[in-house]
N, C-alpha and C positions, 0 to 999 in steps of 0.2 A: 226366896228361901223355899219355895215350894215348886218344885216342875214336874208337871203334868206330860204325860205322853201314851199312848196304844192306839190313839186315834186314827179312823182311815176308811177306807169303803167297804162298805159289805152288803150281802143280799138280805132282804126281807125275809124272818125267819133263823138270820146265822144269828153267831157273836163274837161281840169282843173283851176285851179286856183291858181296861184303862188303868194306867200307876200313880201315881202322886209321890213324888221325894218328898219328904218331909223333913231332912236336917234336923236341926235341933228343935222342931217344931212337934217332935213323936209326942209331946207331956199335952197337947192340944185337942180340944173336940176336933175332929179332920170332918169336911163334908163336900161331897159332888153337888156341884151345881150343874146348870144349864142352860142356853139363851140363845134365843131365837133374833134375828134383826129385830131393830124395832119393838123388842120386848124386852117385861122383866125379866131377871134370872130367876129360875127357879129349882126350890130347892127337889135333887135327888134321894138321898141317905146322908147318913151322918155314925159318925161313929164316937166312943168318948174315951175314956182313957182305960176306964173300967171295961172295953170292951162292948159295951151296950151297944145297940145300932137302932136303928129309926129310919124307916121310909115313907117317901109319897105313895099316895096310895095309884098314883100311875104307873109305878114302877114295882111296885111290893109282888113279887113272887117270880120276876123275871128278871133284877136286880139284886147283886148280892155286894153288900161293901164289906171293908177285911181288912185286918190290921199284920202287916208281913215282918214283926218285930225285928228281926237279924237286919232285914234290909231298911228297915225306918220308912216303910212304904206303905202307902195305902191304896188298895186297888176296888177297883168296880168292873163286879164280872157281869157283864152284860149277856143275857140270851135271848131268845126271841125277840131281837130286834124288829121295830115295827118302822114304815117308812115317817111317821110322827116324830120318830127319835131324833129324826135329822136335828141336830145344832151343834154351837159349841160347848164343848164341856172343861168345867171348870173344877180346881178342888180349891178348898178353903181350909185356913186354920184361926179358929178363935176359940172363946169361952163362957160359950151359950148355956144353960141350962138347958137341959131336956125338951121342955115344952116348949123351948127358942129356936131351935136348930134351922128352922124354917126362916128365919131373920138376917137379909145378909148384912145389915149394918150390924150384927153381933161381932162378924168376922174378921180379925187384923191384916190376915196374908190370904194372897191370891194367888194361885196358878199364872202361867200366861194362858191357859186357854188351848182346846187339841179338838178340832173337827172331827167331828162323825156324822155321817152320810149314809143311808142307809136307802137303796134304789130296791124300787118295787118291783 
């Protein structure tokens, strides 16, 4: 119910811009994850119905998440990509409270998942 896509290469410095379909999943906290092999996911932003948003604080002011009402989409503008950013990225939908959004066993629905690579 959820597909993810903007994923792709780019240089150290650019950006991109990630989407999330959401279906009938728009009445949902939405939030970008992240995952490294062999690692946890971690959380990116989040946003909630009311519009509110919440980030990590590794991404807070070079990450922007956004709710694209008409199209039932949620997107993450990414800028100053850093070669760290490399993973894949994921978007969620569930119904965390605020101070949860950080928690991925809050979340019902999953993305498949859309590589970003970012070369130094």
């Amino acid at each position: 119910q959820l597909q993810a896509s903007g994923g792709g290469l780019v240089q150290a410095g650019g950006s991109l811009r990630l989407s999330c379909a959401v279906s009938t999943l728009s009445n949902y906290v939405i939030s970008w994850f992240r995952q490294l092999p062999g690692q946890e996911r971690e959380f990116l932003a989040g946003t909630g119905t009311g519009r509110s948003t919440k980030y990590a604080d590794s991404v807070k002011g070079r990450f922007t998440i956004s709710r694209d009402g008409p199209k039932s989409a949620v997107s993450l503008q990414m800028n100053s990509l850093k070669a760290e950013d490399t993973a894949v990225y994921y978007c969620a939908a569930g119904r965390p409270v605020y101070r949860a959004y950080e928690q991925t066993t809050l979340y019902y629905y999953w993305g498949q998942g859309t590589q970003v690579t970012v070369s130094s």
